[in-house]
C-alpha positions as CSV (number, residue, x, y, z in Angstrom):
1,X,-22.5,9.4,-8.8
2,X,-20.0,7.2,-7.7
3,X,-17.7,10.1,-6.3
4,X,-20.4,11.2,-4.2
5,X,-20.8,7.4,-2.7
6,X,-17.6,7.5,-2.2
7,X,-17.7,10.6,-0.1
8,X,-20.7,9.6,1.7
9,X,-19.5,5.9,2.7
10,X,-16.1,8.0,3.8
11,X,-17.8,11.0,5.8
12,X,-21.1,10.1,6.7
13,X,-22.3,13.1,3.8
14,X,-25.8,12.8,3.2
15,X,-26.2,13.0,-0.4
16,X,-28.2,11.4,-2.4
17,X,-26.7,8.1,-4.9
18,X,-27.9,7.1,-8.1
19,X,-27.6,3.2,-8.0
20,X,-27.8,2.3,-11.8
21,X,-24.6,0.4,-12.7
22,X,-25.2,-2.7,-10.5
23,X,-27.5,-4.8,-9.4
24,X,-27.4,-3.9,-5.5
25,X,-27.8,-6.0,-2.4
26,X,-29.4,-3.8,0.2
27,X,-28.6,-5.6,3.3
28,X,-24.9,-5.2,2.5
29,X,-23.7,-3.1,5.6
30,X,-21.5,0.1,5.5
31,X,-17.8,0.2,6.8
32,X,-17.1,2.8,9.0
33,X,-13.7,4.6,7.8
34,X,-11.4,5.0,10.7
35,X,-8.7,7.7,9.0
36,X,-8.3,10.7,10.5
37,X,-8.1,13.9,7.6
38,X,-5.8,15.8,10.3
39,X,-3.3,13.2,10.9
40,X,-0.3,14.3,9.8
41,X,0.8,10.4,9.1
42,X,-1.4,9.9,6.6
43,X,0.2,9.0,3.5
44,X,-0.4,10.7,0.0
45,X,-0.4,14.7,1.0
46,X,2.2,16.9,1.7
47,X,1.9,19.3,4.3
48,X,-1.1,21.6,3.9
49,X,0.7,25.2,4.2
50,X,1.9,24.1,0.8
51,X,-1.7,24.5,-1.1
52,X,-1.4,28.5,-0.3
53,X,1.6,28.7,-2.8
54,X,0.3,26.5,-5.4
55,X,-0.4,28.4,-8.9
56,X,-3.2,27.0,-10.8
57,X,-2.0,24.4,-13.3
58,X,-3.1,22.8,-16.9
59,X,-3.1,19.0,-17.2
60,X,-3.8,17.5,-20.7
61,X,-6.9,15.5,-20.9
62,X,-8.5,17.1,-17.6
63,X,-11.2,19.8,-18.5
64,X,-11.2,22.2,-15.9
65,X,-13.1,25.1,-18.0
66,X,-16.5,24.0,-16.2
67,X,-14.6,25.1,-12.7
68,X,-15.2,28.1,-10.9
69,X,-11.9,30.2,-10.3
70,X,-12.0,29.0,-6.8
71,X,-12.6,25.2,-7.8
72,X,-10.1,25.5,-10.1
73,X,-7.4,26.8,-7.1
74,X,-8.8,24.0,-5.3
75,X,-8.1,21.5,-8.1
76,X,-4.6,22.6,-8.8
77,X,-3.6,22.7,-5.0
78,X,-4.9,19.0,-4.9
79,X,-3.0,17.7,-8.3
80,X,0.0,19.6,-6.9
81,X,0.2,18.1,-3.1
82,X,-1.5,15.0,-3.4
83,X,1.3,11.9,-4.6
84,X,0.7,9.7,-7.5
85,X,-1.1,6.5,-6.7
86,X,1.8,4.1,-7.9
87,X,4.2,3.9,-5.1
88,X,7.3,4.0,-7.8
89,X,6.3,7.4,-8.7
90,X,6.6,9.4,-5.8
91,X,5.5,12.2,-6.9
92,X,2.3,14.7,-7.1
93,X,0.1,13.8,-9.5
94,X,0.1,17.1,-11.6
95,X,4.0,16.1,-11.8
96,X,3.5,12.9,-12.6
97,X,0.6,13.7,-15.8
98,X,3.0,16.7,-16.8
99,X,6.4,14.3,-16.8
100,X,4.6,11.3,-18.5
101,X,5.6,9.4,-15.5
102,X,5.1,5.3,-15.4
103,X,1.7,6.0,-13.9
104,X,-1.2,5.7,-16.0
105,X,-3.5,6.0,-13.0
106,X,-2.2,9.6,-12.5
107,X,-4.4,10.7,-15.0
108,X,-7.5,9.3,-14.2
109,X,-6.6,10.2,-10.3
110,X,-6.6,13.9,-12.0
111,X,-10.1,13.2,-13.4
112,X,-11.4,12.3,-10.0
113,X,-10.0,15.0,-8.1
114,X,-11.6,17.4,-11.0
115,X,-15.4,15.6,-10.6
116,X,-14.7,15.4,-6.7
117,X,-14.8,19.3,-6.3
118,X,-17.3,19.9,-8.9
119,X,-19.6,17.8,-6.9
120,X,-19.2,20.1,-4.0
121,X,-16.5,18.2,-1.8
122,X,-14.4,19.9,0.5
123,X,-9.9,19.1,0.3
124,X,-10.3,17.5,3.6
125,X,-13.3,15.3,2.2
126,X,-11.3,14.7,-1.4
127,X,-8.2,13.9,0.8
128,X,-10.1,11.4,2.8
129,X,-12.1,9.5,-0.3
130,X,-8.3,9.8,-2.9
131,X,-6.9,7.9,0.0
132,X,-9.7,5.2,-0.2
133,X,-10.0,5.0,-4.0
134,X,-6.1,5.3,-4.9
135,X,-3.9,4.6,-1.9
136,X,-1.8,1.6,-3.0
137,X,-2.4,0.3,1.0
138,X,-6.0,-0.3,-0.3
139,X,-5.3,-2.9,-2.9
140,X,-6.9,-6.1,-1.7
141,X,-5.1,-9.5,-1.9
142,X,-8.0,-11.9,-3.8
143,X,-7.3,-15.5,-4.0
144,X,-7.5,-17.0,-7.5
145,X,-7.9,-20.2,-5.8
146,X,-9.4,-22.8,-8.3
147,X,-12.1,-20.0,-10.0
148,X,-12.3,-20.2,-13.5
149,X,-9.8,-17.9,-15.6
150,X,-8.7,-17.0,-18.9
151,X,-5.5,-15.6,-19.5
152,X,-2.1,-15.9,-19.1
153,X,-1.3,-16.6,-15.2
154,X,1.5,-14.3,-15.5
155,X,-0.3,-11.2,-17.0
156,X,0.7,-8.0,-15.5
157,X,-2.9,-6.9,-14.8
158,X,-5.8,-9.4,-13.4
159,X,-9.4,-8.6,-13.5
160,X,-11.7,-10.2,-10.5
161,X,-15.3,-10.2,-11.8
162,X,-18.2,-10.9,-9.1
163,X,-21.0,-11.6,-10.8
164,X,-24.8,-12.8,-10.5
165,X,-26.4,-14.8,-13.9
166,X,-29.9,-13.3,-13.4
167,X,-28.2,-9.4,-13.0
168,X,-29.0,-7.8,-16.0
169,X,-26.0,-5.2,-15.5
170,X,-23.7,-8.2,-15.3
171,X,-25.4,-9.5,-18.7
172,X,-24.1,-5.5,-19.8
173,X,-20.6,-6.1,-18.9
174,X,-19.5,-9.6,-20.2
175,X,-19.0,-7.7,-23.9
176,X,-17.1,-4.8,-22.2
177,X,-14.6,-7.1,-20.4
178,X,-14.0,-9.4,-23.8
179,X,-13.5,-6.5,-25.4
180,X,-10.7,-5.4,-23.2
181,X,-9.4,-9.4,-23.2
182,X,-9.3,-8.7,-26.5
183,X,-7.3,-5.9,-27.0
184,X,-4.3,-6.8,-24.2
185,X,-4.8,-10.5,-25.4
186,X,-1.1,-11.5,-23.5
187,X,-1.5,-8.8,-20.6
188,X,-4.9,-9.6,-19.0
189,X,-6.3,-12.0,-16.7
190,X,-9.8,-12.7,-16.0
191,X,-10.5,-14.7,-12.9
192,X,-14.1,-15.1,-12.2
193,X,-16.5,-15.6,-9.2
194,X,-19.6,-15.8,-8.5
195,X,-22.0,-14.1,-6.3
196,X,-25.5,-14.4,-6.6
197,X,-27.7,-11.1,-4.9
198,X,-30.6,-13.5,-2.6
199,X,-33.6,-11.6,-4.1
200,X,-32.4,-13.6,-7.1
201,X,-33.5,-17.3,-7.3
202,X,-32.3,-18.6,-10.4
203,X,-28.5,-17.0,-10.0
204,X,-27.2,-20.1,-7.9
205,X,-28.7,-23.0,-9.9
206,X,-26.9,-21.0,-12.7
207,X,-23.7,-20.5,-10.9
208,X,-23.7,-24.5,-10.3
209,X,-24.3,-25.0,-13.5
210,X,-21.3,-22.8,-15.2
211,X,-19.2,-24.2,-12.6
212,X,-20.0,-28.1,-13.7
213,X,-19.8,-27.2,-17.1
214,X,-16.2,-26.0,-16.5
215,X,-15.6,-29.5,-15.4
216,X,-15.5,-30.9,-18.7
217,X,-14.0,-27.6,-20.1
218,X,-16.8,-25.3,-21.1
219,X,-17.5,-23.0,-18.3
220,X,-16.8,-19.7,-20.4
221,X,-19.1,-21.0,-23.3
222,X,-21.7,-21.9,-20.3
223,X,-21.0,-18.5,-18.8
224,X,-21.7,-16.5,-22.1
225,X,-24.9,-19.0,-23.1
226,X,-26.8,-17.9,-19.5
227,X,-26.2,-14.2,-19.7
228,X,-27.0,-14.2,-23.7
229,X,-30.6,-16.4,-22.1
230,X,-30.7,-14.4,-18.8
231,X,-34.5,-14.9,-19.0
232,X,-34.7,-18.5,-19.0
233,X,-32.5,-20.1,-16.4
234,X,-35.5,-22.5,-15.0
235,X,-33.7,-26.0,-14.3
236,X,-35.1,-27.6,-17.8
237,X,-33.3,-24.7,-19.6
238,X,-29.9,-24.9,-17.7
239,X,-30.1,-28.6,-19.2
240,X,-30.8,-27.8,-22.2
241,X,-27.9,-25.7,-22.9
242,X,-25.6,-29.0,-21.3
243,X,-26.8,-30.5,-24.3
244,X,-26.3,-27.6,-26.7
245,X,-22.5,-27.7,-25.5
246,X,-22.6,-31.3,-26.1
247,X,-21.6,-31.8,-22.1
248,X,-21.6,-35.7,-20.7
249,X,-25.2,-34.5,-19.3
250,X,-25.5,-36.9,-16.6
251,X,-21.9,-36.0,-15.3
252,X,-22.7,-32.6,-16.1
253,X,-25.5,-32.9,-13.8
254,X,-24.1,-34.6,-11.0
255,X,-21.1,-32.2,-10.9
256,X,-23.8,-29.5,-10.6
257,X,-25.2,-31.5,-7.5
258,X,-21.7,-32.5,-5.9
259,X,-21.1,-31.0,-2.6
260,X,-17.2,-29.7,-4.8
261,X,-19.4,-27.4,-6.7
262,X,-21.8,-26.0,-4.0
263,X,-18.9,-25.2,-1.7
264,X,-17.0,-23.5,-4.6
265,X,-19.9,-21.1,-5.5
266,X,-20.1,-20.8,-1.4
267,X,-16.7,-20.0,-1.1
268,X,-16.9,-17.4,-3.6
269,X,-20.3,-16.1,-1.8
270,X,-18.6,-16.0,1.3
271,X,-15.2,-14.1,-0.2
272,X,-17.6,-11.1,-1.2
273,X,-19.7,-11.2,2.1
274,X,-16.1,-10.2,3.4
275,X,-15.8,-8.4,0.9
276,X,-18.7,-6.2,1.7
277,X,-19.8,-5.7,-1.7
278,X,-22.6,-4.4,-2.5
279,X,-23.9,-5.2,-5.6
280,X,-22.8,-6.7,-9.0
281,X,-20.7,-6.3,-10.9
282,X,-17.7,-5.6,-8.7
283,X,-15.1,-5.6,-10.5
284,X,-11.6,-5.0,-9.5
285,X,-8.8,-4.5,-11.2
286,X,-5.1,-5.4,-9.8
287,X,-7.1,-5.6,-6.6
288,X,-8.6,-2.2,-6.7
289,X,-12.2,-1.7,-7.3
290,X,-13.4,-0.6,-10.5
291,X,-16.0,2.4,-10.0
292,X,-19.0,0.4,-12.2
293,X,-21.7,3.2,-11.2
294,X,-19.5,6.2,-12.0
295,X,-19.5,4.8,-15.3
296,X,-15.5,4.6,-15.2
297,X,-14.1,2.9,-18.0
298,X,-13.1,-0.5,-17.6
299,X,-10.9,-0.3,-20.8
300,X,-9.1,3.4,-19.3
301,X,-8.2,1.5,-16.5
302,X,-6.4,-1.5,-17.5
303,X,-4.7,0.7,-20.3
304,X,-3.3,2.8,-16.4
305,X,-2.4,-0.5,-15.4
306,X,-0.3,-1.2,-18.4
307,X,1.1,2.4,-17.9
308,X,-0.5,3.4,-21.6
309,X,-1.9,6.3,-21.9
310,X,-5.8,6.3,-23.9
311,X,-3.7,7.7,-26.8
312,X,-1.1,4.7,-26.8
313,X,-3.6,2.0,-26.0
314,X,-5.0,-0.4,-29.0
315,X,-8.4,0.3,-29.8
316,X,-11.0,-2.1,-28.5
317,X,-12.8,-4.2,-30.4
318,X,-16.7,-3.8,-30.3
319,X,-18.1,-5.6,-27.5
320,X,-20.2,-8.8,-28.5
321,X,-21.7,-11.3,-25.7
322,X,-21.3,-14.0,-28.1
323,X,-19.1,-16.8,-26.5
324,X,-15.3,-16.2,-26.0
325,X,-12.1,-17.4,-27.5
326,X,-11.6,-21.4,-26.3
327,X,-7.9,-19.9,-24.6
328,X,-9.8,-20.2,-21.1
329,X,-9.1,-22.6,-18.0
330,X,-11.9,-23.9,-15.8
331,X,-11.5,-25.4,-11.9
């Protein structure tokens, strides 16, 4: 489970990780995580003598009915002391869910805290990994930067997609993030960038190929033609579906070859090296990352973003990998 990553890459835990969102790139390294649980500076807890007074507490959407009475205590001290990720809303997150605050991430933060002790953790531990996945300190600055997008430039919530053409869980999400482009048509960005895994030799020719197809306008209908044909992305296929896009073929294919397109899909290669990701998908979300392998829902959290709750948020429409709308821009 993601959680559980989490917890490991945070502590040093050795528990065992399921792997099966992403395609993963085992010689990504691990960060070592240099917060200190006992520091009294660090942000998002209040001071621990206050978990001994905490009652246990009910928060709508959060089934705690699987919790032992002592999980449960441990849940509710955590809602209670630990503050709401959106630095607006300083308060605890059991506040913040009760009160309806502007914080749709308060929810979801609940959620975590709930699986988090289920799967064993201790407050310290939960403390340690909340401040990794929610801390709004952690939200990383990624340059747009001439990748291709789609949406307005001014929408409140922007979506960073890494991904590799020959992945086959990338393939998975392209109709999951449509369908959320769809629903918040004027409030979502998606900015893409690609980053091909090296035990996959036909994900760069592909990336070149999306990326020179952009130059005449088409890189979203190129995108959405080599994940729907994941199979076949030999060098005589990539040109056929130039031709099927009715592309200028021979600029097409010197574009691909142009030293402007190899040192974009570099660039973006070199952005998640620093990134340290570690497989694809990696999707982030207003500069946080999205937890792909927990199975979190993209959809959920964009709605948080927005400050919707799932009850106020449109429905989605079904997910389809056929191409996307035209409204797109390419580098």
């Amino acid at each position: 489970m993601r959680i559980a990553s989490q917890l490991a890459k945070v502590l040093g835990l050795g528990l065992a990780v399921s792997a099966s969102g992403a395609c993963r790139d085992s010689s990504a390294s691990n960060r070592d995580d240099p917060h200190d649980p006992h520091d009294p500076h660090e942000p998002h807890a209040a001071p621990a003598s206050a978990s001994a007074e905490v009652k246990d507490v009910v928060l709508p959407g959060v089934d705690t009915s699987p919790m032992t009475p002592r999980e449960r205590h441990m849940w509710s001290s955590l809602v209670t002391r630990l503050l709401a990720p959106c630095p607006a809303v300083p308060v605890p997150v059991a506040q913040c869910v009760q009160e309806k605050r502007p914080c749709g991430a308060c929810a979801q933060a609940a959620k975590w805290m709930a699986r988090a002790v289920r799967d064993g953790a201790s407050p310290d531990q939960i403390q340690r990994a909340y401040k990794e996945r929610f801390d709004p300190a952690g939200v990383k600055a990624l340059p747009v930067d001439g990748s291709p997008t789609k949406g307005p430039d001014d929408a409140p919530v922007t979506i960073v997609e890494f991904a590799d053409f020959e992945c086959p869980h990338c393939r998975e999400a392209v109709g999951q993030i449509d369908a959320v482009l769809a629903a918040h048509p004027d409030k979502v960005r998606l900015v893409y960038k690609t980053y091909t895994l090296p035990f996959h030799v036909h994900g760069e020719p592909a990336a070149r190929a999306a990326m020179a197809a952009g130059a005449q306008g088409k890189f979203w209908e190129m995108e959405h033609l080599l994940f729907e044909r994941q199979q076949h992305l030999e060098d005589a296929d990539l040109k056929s579906y130039a031709q099927m896009l009715k592309l200028d073929v021979a600029r097409w294919k010197a574009d691909m070859d142009s030293p402007r397109v190899k040192e974009r899909v570099a660039h973006d290669r070199a952005l998640g090296e620093e990134l340290v990701l570690k497989g694809t998908p990696t999707i982030y979300v207003n500069g946080r990352e999205l937890d792909v392998e927990e199975g979190e829902s993209l959809d959920d959290r964009v709605a948080g973003e927005l400050g919707l709750s799932a009850l106020d948020a449109p429905p989605a429409p079904s997910a389809s990998s056929s191409p996307a709308p035209p409204a797109a821009k390419s580098p």
